[in-house]
N, C-alpha and C positions, 0 to 999 in steps of 0.2 A: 765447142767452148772457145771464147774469144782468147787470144792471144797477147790483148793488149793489157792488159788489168794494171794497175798499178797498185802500190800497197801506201797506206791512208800517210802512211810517213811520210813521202816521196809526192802524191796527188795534195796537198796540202801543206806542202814548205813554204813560206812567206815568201812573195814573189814582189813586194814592194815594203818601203818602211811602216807603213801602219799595220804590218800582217805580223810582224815581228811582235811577239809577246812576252812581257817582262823585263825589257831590256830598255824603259826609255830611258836612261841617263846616257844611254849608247848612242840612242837612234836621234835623240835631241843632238848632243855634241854633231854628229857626221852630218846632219841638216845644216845645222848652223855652219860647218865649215865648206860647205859647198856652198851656200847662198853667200855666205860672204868671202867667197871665193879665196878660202883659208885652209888648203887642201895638202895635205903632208904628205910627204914622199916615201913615207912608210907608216904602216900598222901593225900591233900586235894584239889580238883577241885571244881573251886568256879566259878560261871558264870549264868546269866538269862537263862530260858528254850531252848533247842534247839540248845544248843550251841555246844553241843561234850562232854559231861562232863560222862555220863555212857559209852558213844561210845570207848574215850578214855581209859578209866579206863579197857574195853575188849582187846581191843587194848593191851595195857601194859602188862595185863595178857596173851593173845597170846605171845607176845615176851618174858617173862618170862620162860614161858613153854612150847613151839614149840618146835621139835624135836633137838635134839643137840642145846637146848638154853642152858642159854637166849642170843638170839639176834635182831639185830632191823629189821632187812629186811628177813623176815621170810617168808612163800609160804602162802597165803590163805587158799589154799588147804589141808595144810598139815592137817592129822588127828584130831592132838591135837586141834588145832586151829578151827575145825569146828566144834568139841564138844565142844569148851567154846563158840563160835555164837549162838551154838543152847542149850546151858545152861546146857548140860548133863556132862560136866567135873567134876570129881569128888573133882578137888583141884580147883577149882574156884567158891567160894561161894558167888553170890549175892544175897544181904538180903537188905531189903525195912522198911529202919528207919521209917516209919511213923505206920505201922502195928506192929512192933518185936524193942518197943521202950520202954521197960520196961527193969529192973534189974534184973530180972531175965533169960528174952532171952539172955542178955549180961554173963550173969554167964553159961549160957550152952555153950554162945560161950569163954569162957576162959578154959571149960574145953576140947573144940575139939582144940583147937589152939595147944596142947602138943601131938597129935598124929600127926607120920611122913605123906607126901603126897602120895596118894596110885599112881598116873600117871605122875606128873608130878616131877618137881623140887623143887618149892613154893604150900603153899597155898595160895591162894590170896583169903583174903575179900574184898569185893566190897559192901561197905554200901550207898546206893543210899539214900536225903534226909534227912542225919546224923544230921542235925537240929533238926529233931524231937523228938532226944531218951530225956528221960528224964534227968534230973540234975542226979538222982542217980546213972541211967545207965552210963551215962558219968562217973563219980567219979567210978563204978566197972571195967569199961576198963583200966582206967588211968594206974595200975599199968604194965598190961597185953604191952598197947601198947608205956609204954617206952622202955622196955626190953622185946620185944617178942622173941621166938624160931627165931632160924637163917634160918628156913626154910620158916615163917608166913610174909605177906605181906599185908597191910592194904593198902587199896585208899577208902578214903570216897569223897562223893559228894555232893553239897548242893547249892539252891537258896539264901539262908539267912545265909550267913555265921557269922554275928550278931549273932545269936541263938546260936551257937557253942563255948562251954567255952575255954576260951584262955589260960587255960591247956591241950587243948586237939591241938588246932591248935597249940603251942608252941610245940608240940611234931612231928608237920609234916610237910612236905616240901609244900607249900601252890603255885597254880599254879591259877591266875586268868583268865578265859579263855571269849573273849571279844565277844561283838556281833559280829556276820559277815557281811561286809557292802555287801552293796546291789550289787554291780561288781559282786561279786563273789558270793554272791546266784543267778544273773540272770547265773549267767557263767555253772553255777551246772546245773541249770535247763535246761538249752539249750541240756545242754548233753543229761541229762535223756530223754526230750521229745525226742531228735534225735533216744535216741536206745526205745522208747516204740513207733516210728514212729507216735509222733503227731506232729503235724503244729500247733508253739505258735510264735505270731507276738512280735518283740521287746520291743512291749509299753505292751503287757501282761504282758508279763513277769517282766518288771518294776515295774507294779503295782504288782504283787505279792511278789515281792521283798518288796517295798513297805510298804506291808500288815503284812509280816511276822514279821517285826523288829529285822529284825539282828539273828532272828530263823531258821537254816534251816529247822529243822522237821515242822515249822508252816506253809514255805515256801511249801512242800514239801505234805503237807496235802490238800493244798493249792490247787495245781494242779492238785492231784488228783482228789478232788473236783470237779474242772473245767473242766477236762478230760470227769467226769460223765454225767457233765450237756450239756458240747459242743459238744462230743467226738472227733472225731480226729483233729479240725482246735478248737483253742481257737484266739479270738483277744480281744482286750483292751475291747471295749463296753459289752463285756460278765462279764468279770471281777469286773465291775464298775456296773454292773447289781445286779450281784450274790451281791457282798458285801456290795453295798451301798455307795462304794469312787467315790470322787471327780476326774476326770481329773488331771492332772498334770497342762496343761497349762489352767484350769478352776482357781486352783489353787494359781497359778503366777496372773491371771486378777485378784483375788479377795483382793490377797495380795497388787496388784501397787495402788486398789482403794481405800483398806488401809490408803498407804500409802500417797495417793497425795487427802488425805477427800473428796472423792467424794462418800456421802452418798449416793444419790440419787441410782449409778451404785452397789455400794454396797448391801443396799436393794433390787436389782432389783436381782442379780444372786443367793442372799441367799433363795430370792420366789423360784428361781429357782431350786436350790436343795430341796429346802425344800418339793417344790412341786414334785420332781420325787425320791424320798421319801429316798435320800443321807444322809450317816451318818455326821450328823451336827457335835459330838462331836471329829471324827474320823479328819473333816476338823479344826477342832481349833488345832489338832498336827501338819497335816501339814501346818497349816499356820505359826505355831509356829518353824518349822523347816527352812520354809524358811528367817524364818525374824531372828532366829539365824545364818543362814549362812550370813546373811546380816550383821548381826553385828561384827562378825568375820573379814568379810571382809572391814568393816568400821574402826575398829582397824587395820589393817593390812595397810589401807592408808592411816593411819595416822589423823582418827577423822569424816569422812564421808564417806558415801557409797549413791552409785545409783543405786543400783541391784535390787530394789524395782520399778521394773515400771518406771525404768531413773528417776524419784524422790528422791533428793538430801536429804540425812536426815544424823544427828549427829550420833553419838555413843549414846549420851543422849536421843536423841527421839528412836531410836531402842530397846534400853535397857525399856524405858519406856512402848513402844509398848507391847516388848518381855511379861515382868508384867502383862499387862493388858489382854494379852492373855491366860497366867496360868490363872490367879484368873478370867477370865472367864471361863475357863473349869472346874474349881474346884467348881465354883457357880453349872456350868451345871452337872457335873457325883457326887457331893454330895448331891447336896439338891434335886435335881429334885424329888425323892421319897418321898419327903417330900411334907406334900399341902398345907402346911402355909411357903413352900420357897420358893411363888410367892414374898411375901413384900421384903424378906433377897435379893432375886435376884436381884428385879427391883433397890433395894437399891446401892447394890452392882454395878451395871453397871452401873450408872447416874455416882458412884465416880469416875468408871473411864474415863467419859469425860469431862477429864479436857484437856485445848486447847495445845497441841503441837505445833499447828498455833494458836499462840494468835491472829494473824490478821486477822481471822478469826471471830473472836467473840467466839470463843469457837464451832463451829460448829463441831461436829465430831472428836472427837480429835484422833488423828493417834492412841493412843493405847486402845482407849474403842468403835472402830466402831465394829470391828469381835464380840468382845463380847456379846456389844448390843444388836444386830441382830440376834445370833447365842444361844446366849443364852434364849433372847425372846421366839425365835421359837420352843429353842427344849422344853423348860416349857409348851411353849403353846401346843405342841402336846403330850404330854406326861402328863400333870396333868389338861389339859382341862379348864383352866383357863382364863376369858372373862377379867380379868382385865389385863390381859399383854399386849390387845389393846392401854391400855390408854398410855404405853410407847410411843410408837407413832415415829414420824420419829424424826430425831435430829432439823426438825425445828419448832415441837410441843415445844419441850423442849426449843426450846430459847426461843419460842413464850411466852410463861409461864413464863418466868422471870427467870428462877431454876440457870442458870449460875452468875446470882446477889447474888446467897447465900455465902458467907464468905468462908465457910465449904468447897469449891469450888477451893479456892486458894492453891498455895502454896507457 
């Protein structure tokens, strides 16, 4: 078995600016400031994982110092460029703020910053995670990278650009580089799978879109993944296997039952995930995603929407919903660890059924059903707790009087 293999993340990182995906307000601006020779002596790429933020920062550095640079449309191929891919370039330093995030790693790089480039035109640092250096680290750059050598080039990178003191961002050209929606990572993958010749059905491929959040590298791990476990043919029910997501149009049902308080249907497809053992907390984002786009579009005409299962709801009841489905998930992914956050939970979720259809009697109320249910179940399998029984269906809870409590109203 070969020893070389690469993984699809790694064999398919953007190796010039047209490979970069999602990000043209990035890759326009850094064109433009190399052709018009408008090239800043530092950078900061700020964006959630997977987005292009190291990719680019190579990227940049190729075109800095490719042959007869700098220019923006440089060869892959060319020499220079394949020694800073493969990290052997000797005026292309990247350095991993989270390891070399003291004041003193910062003072050995202030004293190589003054000798000339032995290969190329620029030195380029490349501080990957620049969040991490310390405060003092930070204060030993400062001076270094307001007035660096005319040949020294900074691009840092980072998750939390909060953590980064705003002497140090005041000092660089700040580029926020955005998730990639899902078009264009299914668009990416289609490729890749065509040239590593697998067969990935459209709805796979969605759900790994999906999956990813606006990541390609997660997107992209993703597949590989799938490749392992399916090999050459992947389709949707593999996907939904392997990770534990919901359907898309499982999704949409569970959302219109939501929407139009039909507990009963409600309760019945969340046994059903629950029981083919679906990520419960994974289904409160996408339900929460679509009942933001519902909301959107209920602002947009002007005060209601029916995208919700043809179920005619306010801007006020979506917005309410939207709510009740955070602080459902927030119940579920913080306390669950916790084994006295059975009482916080169940607390928690009665509050939020309160009636969106008051004509109802308060049964169900459009934004505390998902939570309810979802949150119930996943306490119940996860902290093994006989009393989340007693929650019961939503006509326990009227049964019981609980919607006569004051505390109830608003």
């Amino acid at each position: 078995m070969s020893s070389t293999y690469q993984v699809i993340a790694r064999k398919w990182r953007p190796q010039t600016f047209d490979d970069v995906v999602g990000q043209d307000h990035v890759v326009r601006t850094l064109r433009n400031a190399i052709v018009r020779n408008r090239i800043a002596h530092a950078y900061l790429f700020v964006g959630p994982r997977g987005t292009g933020k190291t990719s680019t920062a190579r990227i940049f550095a190729k075109a800095l110092n490719c042959t007869d640079g700098p220019k923006a449309d440089f060869r892959a191929d060319d020499p220079a460029c394949v020694a800073i891919a493969e990290g052997s370039h000797l005026d292309v330093i990247e350095i991993d703020g989270a390891s070399n995030n003291g004041v003193d790693q910062v003072r050995d790089l202030r004293e190589t910053v003054r000798y000339a480039p032995a290969q190329g035109k620029f030195k380029v640092y490349i501080i990957d995670e620049v969040h991490m250096l310390s405060a003092a680290a930070f204060n030993a750059l400062l001076k270094t990278l307001e007035e660096p050598p005319a040949h020294v080039k900074f691009v840092f990178a980072t998750t939390d650009p909060q953590k980064v003191l705003p002497t140090i961002v005041s000092r660089c050209q700040r580029f926020d580089l955005r998730p990639i929606p899902p078009d264009l990572i299914v668009e990416r993958l289609r490729k890749i799978a065509k040239d590593e010749k697998i067969r990935v059905s459209d709805a796979a491929l969605a759900c790994i879109a999906r999956l990813a959040d606006g990541g390609m590298r997660d997107a992209q791990s993703i597949l590989d993944q799938m490749i392992s476990f399916c090999g050459s043919e992947i389709s949707e029910p593999d996907v939904l296997d392997v990770y534990g997501l919901v359907s898309a149009e499982k999704v949409a049902a569970l959302a219109a039952a939501v929407a139009a308080g039909d507990h009963r249907a409600l309760i019945a497809m969340v046994d059903e995930c629950d029981a083919a053992g679906r990520d419960l907390v994974r289904l409160l984002v996408d339900l929460q995603v679509l009942v933001r786009t519902a909301l959107l579009d209920a602002i947009a005409q002007g005060g209601s929407s029916s995208s919700l299962g043809g179920v005619k709801l306010s801007t006020e009841q979506l917005t309410r919903l939207l709510d009740g489905l955070r602080e459902g998930e927030a119940v579920v992914v913080h306390e669950e660890a916790e084994r006295g956050a059975m009482r916080a939970a169940s607390e928690a979720v009665v509050k939020l059924l309160v009636g969106a259809h008051p004509e109802r009697g308060g049964l169900l109320a459009v934004e505390g059903a998902a939570s309810l249910v979802l949150a119930a179940r996943f306490l119940e399998r996860h902290a093994r707790a006989d009393q989340l029984d007693d929650i019961g269906t939503s006509d326990q809870v009227v049964d019981e009087g609980l919607w006569d409590a004051p505390a109830h109203g608003r």
